[in-house]
N, C-alpha and C positions, 0 to 999 in steps of 0.2 A: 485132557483138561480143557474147559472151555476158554475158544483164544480171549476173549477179554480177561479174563481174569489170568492167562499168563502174561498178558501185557503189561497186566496192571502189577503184577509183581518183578515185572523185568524195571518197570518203572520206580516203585518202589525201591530195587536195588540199586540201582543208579545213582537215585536223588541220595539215599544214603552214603554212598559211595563217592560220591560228590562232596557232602560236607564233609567226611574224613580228608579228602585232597584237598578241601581247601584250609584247613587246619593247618596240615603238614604245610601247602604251600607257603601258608604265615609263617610259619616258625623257619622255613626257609630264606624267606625275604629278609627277615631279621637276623638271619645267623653270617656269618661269613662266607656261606654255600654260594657256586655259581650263579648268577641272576638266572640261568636258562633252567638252572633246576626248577624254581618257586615258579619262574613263568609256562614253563609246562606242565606242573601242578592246577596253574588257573587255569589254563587251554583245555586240562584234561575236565575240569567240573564246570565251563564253560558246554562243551559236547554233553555231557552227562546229561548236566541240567536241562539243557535244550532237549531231551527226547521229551520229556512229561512237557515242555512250556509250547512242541512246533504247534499244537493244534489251536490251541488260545490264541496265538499271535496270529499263527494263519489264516483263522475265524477274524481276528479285526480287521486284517489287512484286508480281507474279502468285502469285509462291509464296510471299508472305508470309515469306519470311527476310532477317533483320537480318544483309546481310553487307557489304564493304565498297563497293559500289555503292550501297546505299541509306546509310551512311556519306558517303558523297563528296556525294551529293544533299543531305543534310540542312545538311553541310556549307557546301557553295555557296548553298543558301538562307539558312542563319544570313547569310553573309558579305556578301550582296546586301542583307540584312534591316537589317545594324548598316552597308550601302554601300560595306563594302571590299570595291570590285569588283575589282580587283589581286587576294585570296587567293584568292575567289571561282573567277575565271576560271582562274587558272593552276592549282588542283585539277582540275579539268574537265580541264583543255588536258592535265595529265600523265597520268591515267588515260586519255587519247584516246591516248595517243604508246605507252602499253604496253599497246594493244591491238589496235593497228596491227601493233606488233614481233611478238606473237603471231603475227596473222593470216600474217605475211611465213614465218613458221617453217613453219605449215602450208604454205605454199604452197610450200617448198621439197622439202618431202617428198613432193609430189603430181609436183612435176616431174623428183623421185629415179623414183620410182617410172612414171611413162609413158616417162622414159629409158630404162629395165631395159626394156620391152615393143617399144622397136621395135631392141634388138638381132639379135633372129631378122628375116629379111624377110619382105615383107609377100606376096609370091607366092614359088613353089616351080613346078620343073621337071616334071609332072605325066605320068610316058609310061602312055598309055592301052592298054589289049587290046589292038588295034590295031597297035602301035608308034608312034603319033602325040604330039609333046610338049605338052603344054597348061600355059599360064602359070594358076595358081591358085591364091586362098587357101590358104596352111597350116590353117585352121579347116577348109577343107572335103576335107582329107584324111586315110583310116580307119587305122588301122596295119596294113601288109602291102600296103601301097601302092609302088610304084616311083617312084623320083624319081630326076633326072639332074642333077648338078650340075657347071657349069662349071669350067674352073680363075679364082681370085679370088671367086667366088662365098662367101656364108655359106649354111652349112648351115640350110635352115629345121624341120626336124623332129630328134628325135632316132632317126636309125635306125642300120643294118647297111651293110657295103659289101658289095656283090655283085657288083661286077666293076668294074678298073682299079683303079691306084694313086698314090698322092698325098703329099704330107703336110700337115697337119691342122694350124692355131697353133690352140689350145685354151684357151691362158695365164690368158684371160679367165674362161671358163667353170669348168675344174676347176683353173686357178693349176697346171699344166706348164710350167715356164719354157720349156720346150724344142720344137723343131717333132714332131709325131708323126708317123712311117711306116705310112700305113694298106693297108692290102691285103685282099682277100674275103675276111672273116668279123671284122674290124673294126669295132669301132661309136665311132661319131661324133656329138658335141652337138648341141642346135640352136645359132645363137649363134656353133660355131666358123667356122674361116676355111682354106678351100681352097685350096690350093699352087698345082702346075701340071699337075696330071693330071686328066684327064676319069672320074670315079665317076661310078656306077649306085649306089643305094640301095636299101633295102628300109625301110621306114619304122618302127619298135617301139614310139611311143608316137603318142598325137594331140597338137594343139598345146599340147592346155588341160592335159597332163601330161609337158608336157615340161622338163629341164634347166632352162631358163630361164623356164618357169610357175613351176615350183617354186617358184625363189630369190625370184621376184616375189610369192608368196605368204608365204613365213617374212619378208620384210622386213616385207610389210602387217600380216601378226599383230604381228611385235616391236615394231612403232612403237606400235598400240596397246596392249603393256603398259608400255608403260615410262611411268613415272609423272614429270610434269613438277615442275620447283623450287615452282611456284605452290602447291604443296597446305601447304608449310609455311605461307605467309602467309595459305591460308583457315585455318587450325586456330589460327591467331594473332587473325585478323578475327573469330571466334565467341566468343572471349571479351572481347575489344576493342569491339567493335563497340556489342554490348548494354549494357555497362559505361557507353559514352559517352552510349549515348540515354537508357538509367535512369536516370542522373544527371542528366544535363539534366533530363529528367520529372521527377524528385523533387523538383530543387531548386525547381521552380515550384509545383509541385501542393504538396505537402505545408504550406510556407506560405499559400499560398494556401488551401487547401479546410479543413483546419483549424484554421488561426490567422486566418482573415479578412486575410492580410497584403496590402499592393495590389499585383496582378499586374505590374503596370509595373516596380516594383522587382526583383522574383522573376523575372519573363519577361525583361530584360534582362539578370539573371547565366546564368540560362540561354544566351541565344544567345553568354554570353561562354563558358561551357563548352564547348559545339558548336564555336567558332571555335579554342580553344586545343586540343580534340582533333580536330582536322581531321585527315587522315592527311597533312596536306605532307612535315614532317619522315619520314614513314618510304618515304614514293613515292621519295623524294629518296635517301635514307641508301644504298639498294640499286641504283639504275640508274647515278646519277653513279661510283658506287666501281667498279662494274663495267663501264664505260665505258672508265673510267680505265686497268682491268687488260686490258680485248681491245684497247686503245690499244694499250699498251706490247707486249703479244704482237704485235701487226700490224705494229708495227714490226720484230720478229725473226723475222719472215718467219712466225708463226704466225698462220692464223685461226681463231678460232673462231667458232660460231654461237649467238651468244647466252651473256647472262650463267649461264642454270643451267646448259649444258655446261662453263663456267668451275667454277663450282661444285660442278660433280662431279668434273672434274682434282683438285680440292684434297684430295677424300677417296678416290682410289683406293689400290686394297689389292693389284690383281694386274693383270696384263698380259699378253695374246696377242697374239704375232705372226705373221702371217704370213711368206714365206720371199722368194720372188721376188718382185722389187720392192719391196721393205721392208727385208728384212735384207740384200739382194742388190742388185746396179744390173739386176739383170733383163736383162741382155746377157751374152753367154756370151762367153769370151773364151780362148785357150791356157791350159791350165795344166801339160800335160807332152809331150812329143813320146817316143815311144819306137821307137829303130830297131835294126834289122839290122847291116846292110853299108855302110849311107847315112849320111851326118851329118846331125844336126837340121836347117843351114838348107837341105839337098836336098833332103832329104820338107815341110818349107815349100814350097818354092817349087813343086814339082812341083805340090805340092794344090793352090797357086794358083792353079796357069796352069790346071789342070783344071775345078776350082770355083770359083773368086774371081768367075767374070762370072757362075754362075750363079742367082742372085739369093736364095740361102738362105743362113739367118743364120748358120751355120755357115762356108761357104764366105765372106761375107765379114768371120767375125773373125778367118780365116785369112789374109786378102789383108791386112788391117789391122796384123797381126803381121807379117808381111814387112816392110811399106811404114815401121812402126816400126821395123823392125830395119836399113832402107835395104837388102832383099836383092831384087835385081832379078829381074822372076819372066816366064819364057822365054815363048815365043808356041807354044802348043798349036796343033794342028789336028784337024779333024773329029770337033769333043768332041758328044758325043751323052749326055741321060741318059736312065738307067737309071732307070726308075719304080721307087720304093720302096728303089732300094738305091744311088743315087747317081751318075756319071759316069763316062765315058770318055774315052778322047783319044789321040792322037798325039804325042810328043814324038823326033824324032829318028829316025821309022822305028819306036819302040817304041810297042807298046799300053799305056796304062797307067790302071788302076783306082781311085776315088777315092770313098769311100765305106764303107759296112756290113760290119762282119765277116761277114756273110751275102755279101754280092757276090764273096768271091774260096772258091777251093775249098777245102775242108781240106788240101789234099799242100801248098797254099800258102804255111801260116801253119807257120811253124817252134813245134816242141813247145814250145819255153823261154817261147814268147811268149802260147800260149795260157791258161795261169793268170792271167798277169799281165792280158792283158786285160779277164779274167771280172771280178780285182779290181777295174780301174777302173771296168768297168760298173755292178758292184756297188754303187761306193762315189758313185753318180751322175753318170760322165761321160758327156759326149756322146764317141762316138770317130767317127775317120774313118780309116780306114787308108790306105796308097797302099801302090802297087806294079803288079807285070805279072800278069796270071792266074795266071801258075806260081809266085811270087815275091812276100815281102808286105815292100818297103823299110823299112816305119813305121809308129807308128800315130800322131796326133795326137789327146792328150786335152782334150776343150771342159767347163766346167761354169762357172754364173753367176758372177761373181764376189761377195764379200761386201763390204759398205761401210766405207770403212776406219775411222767413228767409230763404229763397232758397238758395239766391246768396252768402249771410253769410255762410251758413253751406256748402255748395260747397266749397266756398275758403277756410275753416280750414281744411277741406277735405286733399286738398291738399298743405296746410302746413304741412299737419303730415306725411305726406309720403305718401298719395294714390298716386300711379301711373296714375290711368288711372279711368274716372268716364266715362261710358256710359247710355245713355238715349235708351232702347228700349220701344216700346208701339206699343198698338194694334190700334192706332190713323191714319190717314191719314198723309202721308209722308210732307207736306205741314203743317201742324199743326203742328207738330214734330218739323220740321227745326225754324218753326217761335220762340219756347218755347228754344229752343237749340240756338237762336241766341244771349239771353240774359242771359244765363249761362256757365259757364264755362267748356263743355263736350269737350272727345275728339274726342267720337261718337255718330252718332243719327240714330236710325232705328226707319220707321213708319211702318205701315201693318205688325205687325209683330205676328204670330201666335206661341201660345203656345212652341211648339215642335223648333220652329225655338229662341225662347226666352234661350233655356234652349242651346242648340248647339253653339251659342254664347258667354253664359257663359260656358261652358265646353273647347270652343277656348278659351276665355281671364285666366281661367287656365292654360292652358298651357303656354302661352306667357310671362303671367305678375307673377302668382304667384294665391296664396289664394283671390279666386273673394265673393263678396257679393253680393246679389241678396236683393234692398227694392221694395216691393210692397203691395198692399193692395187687388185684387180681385181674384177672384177662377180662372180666366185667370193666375195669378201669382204662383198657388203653384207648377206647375212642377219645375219652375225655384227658387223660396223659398226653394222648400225639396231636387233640384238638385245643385245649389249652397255651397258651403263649407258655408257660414251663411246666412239662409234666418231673411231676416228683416221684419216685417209686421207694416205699418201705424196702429194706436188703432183705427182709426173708421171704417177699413176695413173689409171684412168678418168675419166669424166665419173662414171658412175652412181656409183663410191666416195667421191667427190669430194661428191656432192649428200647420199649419203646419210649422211656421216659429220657427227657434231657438231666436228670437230675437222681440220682441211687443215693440214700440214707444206709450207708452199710453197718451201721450200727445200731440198725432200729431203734433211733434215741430219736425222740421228737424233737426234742432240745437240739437237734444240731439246725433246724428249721431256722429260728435266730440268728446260730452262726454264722450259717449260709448266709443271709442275706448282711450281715457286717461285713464278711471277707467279699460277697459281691459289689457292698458300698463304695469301700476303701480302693478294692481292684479299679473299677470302672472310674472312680474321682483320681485313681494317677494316671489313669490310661489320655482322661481329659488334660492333666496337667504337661503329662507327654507328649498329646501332639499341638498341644498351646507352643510348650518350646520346641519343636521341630519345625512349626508355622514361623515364630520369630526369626531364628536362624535361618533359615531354608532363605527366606525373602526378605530377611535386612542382606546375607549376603548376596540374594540373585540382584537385589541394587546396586551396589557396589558391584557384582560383576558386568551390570551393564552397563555401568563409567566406564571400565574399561581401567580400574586401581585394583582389583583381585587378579591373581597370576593364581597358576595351575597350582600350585602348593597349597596358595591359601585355598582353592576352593576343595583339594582334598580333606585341609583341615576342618572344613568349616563340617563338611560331608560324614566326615569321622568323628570329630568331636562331637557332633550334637547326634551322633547314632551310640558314642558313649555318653553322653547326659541320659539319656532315654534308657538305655542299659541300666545304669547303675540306679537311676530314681525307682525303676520296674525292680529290680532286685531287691529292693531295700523294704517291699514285701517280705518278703521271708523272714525278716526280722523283728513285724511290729504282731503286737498281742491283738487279740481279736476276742480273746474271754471275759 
């Protein structure tokens, strides 16, 4: 096993191990148990905690900055000093536990990100000068290379087709809902997913530049700019921090050195200083509230990752969405049949018997629509397909075509029908026509369907103050506007590619404020891990999935709203929590620097206002957010 990652779970068990003893140690302190039992309970999660906290504090002490690690140290020293091993230890054991959480965050982006690298495979079809096939690295092959790729097979390079035809599910890569018809002079991703035809390739890029390099590269960069919640509470700790040591300093030195006063007096208001500004009350104020609020979201089928993605929901200003699988169920489904001579459920069922067993998604959201409609659908015979343009068959003695406006002749398609179909094309359907070669029965139109609380969750959107919702997709621009005409966007971009997805959202940052980015395919994580909160739909990717701060595991657009009420409410008590952690903390470090607070009271004041903060953050859990 690689040594970091046993460290990290030697750590991991500790810190855990840690807050079970200090648990126990409480209930020890409290019971009539020897005092040495509950105090070597604290000693023992005092040690614990310290393996995950030597490196933090040793890192300060090296660079000589007062920030809150050398804070929590000095702290747990006052506190072991005046024997309250209880505040001691559980300062310790809390900075262990939120820096564990970190660690866990990193490590989910590490495994976002090797997810994304083994969507292309790991050898490629390699046909030599020769004509010989060789299984080989994608790394070790140049662009202008021939590669031969199976049916089911993933494309590993992003090249050219150069002979034979297929079609192509891409959905992932450039987010085409739809399967693609490729044919010689085609180019194809790495990444996508081969139908049922035998392609030759010509190769256009090398690994390290291809489609899915790319996306694997703008996620690496976006993770590194985006700026985590933590930097608020260092720019809080620099002024906090010095504040609590100078004061401690002065109150001892300055009696002491020039009033002769005795240290003993002067050194113990001090360590009561250090104890009453411990940072408990504010470790507390922040984790428990926001505990409370990714509760109540997990409950509504929302998770989020981490309280500052919570944090960022509360202040968003605009929202991109993507199209398929997001605003879409990503399944194409009838949406108009157009015929001839034949009635709608004819050209049904004919398509059926033609395409229903052929195992394309088209074909069977055709069989699907029969079998809903209970239309019984005839027994073809010697159905054969047609590479790139769809099937044939026998029904009855007749030949009958099932497929692309391209597969039957022009004398076929009657005049009235050909505008009409350009329209549907236009307006992003999938079509499949049927009929005889000399005759076109019908056409049947397919496009994704859209989700039916779309329009709902759009308009509480903007009740609640989204500025600005925009619709980008990797869809045909026509498609796009058509889905855009019955929602409430106030932009729509179609053909829209990765890199140009994420430039968009990095503009509506700037203009509008903190942008969201929802989407569900590996087309989407640039702009997921580049956006200030990526959203991922639950039945999307693994990699949208890892790389997003934010999983809908209920594919309910509608939880979009919720989200951001439970992130309002969370983030307004989280403000109210450390409002009263600030009061108490320094009305009582006033009063400790009179020198009228004794070691009790500053325990009280330390505990009491770490249970105020408790119980306001808890009281989440109890309020409605529907």
């Amino acid at each position: 096993m690689n040594p970091h990652a046993t460290m990290a779970k030697i750590q991991q068990a500790c810190t855990l191990v840690a807050g079970l003893l200090w648990f126990i140690g409480l209930v020890l302190a409290l019971s009539p148990a020897p005092q040495a039992w509950s105090v070597t309970c604290f000693a023992l999660v005092l040690g614990l905690a310290a393996i995950r906290m030597l490196k933090p504090v040793w890192r300060s002490i090296r660079s000589v900055s007062l920030d809150m690690n050398l804070l929590m140290t000095a702290a747990v020293i006052g506190a072991v000093i005046l024997q309250e091993w209880a505040e001691g230890s559980l300062i310790i054991w809390l900075f262990a536990l939120a820096d564990w959480i970190e660690d866990k965050s990193m490590a989910r982006t590490t495994r976002a990100i090797e997810s994304l690298m083994q969507l292309a495979p790991d050898r490629v079809r390699l046909i030599t000068t020769n004509g010989q096939e060789n299984l080989v690295s994608p790394e070790e092959v140049p662009p202008g290379s021939r590669l031969r790729l199976q049916p089911g097979e993933r494309v590993g390079l992003d090249a050219r087709v150069v002979s034979g035809s297929s079609q192509i599910m891409q959905a992932q890569v450039t987010g085409e809902s739809m399967p693609i018809d490729v044919i010689p002079g085609d180019t194809v991703f790495a990444g996508s997913v081969n139908g049922n035809g035998l392609l030759e390739l010509q190769t256009t890029r090398s690994a390290g530049e291809s489609t899915v390099a790319r996306i694997i590269k703008l996620v690496q960069e976006a993770r590194r700019t985006k700026a985590p919640m933590q930097k608020t509470v260092e720019r809080f700790a620099r002024f906090y921090t010095p504040l609590v040591f100078l004061t401690a300093t002065l109150v001892t030195a300055v009696p002491v050195l020039l009033f002769q006063q005795p240290i003993a007096v002067w050194g113990y208001r001090s360590l009561v200083i250090l104890l009453v500004g411990c940072p408990c009350a504010f470790i507390i104020a922040t984790p428990v509230t926001l505990v409370s609020g990714l509760t109540v979201a997990a409950h509504r089928g929302i998770l989020v990752k981490g309280g500052a993605a919570l944090e960022q929901a509360s202040r968003i200003k605009a929202m991109v969405f993507d199209k398929t699988g997001t605003l879409t169920t990503g399944k194409p489904t009838v949406q108009d049949i157009i015929t001839s001579d034949h009635t709608q459920e004819e050209v049904l069922t004919i398509a059926a018997a033609i395409s229903g067993e052929s195992g394309h998604l088209l074909g069977k959201a055709i069989r699907e629509r029969c079998e809903q409609q209970n239309l019984p659908i005839p027994r073809a015979s010697s159905i054969q397909l047609i590479p790139g343009l769809g099937a044939e068959g026998f029904l009855d003695d007749t030949k009958i075509l099932v497929g692309r406006v391209e597969a039957f002749t022009p004398q076929a398609i009657q005049e009235e029908y050909k505008k009409l179909l350009q329209e549907l094309s236009n307006a992003g359907h999938a079509l499949v026509c049927v009929g005889t070669p000399t005759r076109l029965y019908g056409c049947i139109a397919l496009a994704d369907q859209i989700r039916t609380e779309a329009t709902q969750a759009l308009g509480q959107l903007k009740a609640l103050g989204v500025d600005h919702l925009a619709l980008l997709s990797g869809d045909h621009q026509d498609a796009v506007n058509k889905l855009a005409k019955d929602l409430p966007f106030d932009m729509a971009r179609g053909e829209c590619v990765p890199s140009e997805k994420l430039q968009d959202i990095q503009a509506m940052h700037q203009g509008y404020g903190l942008t969201a980015m929802i989407g569900d395919g590996i087309n989407d994580t640039p702009a997921l891990a580049g956006a200030d909160l990526g959203i991922a739909m639950g039945a999307g990717s693994d990699q949208a999935l890892d790389t997003a701060d934010v999983a809908l595991m209920t594919d309910d657009l509608g939880a979009l709203p919720l989200l951001l009420r439970i992130a309002r409410k969370t983030t307004q008590r989280v403000k109210i929590n450390i409002a009263l952690a600030l009061i108490l903390k320094f009305g009582f470090l006033a009063i400790a620097t009179t020198g009228f607070a004794s070691l009790w009271m500053a325990v009280l004041a330390d505990t009491g206002s770490s249970l105020i903060v408790i119980a306001c953050g808890l009281h989440l859990l109890r309020e409605q957010f529907d």
